[in-house]
C-alpha positions as CSV (number, residue, x, y, z in Angstrom):
1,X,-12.1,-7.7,-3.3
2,X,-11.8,-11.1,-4.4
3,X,-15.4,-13.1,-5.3
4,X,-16.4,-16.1,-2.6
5,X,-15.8,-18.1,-5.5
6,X,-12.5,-17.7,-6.4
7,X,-9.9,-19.4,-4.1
8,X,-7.3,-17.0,-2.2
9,X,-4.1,-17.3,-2.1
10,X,-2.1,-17.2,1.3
11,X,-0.1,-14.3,0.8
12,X,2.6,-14.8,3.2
13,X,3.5,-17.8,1.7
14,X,3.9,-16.3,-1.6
15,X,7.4,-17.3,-3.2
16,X,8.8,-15.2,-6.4
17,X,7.8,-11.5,-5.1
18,X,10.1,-9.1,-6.3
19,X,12.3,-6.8,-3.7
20,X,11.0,-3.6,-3.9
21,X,12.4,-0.4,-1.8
22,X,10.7,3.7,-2.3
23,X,11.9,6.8,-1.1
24,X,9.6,8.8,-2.0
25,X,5.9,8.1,-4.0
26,X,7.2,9.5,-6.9
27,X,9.7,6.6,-7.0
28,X,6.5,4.2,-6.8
29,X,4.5,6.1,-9.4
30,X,7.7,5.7,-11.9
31,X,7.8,2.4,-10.8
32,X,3.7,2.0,-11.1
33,X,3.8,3.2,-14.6
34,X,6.7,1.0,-16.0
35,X,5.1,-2.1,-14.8
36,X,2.2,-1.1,-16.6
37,X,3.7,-1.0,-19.6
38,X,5.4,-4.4,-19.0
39,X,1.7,-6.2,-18.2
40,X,3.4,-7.6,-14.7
41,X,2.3,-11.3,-13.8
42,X,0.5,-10.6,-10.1
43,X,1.6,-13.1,-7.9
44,X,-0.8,-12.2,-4.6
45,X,-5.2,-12.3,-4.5
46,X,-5.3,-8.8,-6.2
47,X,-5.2,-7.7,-9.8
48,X,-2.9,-4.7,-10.7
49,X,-5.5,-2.1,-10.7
50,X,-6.9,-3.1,-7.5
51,X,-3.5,-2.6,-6.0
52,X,-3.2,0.9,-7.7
53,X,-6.7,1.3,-6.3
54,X,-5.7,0.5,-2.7
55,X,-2.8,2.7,-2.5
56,X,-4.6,5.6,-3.7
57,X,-7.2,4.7,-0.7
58,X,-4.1,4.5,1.4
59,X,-2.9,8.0,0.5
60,X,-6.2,9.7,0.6
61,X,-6.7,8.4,4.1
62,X,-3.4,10.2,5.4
63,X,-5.5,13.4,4.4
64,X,-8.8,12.7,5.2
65,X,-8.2,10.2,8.0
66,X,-8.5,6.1,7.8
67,X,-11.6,4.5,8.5
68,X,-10.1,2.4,11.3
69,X,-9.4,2.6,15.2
70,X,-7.0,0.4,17.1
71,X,-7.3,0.2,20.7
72,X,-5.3,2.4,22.9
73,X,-3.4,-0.6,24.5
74,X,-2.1,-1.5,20.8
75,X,-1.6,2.0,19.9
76,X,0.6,2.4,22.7
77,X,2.3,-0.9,22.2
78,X,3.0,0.1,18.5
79,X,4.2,3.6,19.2
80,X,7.1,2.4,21.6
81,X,7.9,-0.5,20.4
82,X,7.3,-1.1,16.7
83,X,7.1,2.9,14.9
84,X,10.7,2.4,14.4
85,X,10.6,-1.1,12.4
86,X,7.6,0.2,10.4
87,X,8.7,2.9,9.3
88,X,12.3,1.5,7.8
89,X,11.7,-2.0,7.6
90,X,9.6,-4.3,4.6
91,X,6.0,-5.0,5.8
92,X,5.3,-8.5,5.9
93,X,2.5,-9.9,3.9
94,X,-0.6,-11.7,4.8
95,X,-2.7,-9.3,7.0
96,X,-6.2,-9.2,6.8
97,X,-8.7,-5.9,6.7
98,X,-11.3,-6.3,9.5
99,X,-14.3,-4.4,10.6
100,X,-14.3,-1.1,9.2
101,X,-10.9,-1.1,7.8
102,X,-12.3,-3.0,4.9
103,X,-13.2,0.2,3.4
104,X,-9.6,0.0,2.0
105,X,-10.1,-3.0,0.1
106,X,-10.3,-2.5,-3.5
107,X,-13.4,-3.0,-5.9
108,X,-12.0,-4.4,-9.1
109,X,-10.6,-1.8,-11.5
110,X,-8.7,-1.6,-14.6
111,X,-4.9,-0.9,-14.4
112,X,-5.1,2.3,-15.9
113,X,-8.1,3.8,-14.0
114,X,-6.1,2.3,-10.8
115,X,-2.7,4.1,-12.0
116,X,-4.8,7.6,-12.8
117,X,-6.5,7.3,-9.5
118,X,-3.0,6.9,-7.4
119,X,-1.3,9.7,-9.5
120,X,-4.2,11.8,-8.4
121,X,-3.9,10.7,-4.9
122,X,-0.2,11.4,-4.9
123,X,-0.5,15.3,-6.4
124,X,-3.3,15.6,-3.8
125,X,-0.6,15.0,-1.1
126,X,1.9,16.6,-2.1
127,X,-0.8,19.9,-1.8
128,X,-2.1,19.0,1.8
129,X,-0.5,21.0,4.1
130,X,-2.3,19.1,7.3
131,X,-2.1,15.3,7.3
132,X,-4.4,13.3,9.5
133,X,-2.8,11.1,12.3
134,X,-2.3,7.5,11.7
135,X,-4.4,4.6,12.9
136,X,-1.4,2.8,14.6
137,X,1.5,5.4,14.4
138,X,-0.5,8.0,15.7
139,X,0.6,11.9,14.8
140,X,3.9,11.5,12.6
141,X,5.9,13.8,10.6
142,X,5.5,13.9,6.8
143,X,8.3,12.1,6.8
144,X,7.6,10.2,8.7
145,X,3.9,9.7,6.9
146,X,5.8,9.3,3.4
147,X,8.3,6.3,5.1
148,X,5.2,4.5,6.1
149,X,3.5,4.9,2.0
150,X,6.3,3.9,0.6
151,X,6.9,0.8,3.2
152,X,2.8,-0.4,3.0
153,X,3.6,0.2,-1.4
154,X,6.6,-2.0,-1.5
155,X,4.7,-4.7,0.2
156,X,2.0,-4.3,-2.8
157,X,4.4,-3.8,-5.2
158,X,6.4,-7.1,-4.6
159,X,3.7,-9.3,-5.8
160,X,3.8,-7.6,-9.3
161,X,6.4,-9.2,-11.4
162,X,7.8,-8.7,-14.9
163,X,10.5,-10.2,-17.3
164,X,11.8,-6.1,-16.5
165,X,11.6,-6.3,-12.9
166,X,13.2,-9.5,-13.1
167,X,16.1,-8.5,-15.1
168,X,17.1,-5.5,-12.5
């Protein structure tokens, strides 16, 4: 989370993110460990490790079940209308945690204790054999399940940029 102190940025106006498209988690781990190693410029309100850190929440929640309820009427509204666009389309930026979902907001971490935390979280899912349903999406398929990771990780990953991620 970001101190009261420190002045946010408003991420949906952020210019400079890179493009950033997964197909699997494994692609964003690779991806995870070779910005590391290039000590990416963060361009959003979150360090690198506190973006590690929420992904890994992010993950465990499709086992263990997010901390969050929408209302029916929005359920249904997202189901039929929007599943579709969030599952294969980039997430926008700028949405805010509420209520309980701010249990997903990261408490400041170092890059590589973030990075261990969402390898961890990543071999742990790829063991589950029961996911839990989604907030929004309801019941999906792992596919399903994986599309929406990787679409909510390329959102986070766009604001970490590096002379490498520039240059490809």
């Amino acid at each position: 989370m970001t101190p009261d102190n420190i002045t946010t940025r408003r991420t949906r106006k952020v210019l400079g993110r890179r493009h950033v498209r997964y197909e699997s988690l494994l692609e964003l781990l690779a991806d995870a460990e070779r910005q590391t190693e290039s000590q990416p410029r963060m361009l959003g309100n979150w360090s690198e490790g506190q973006i590690y850190r929420h992904l890994a929440l992010s993950v465990h929640a499709m086992i263990d079940g997010a901390p969050l309820s929408i209302p029916a009427p929005a359920q249904w509204l997202i189901r039929t209308f929007l599943k579709r666009w969030l599952l294969s389309r980039p997430l926008p930026a700028g949405f805010t945690l509420t209520g309980r979902a701010r249990q997903l907001l990261p408490d400041e971490t170092t890059a590589a204790a973030g990075l261990t935390g969402l390898r961890e979280a990543i071999v742990r899912l790829e063991n589950a054999s029961v996911l839990a349903p989604h907030p929004a999406l309801g019941v999906c398929s792992r596919a399903e399940s994986m599309a929406f990771q990787c679409r909510h990780a390329e959102l986070h990953m766009s604001f970490m940029v590096s002379d490498d991620s520039l240059q490809g």
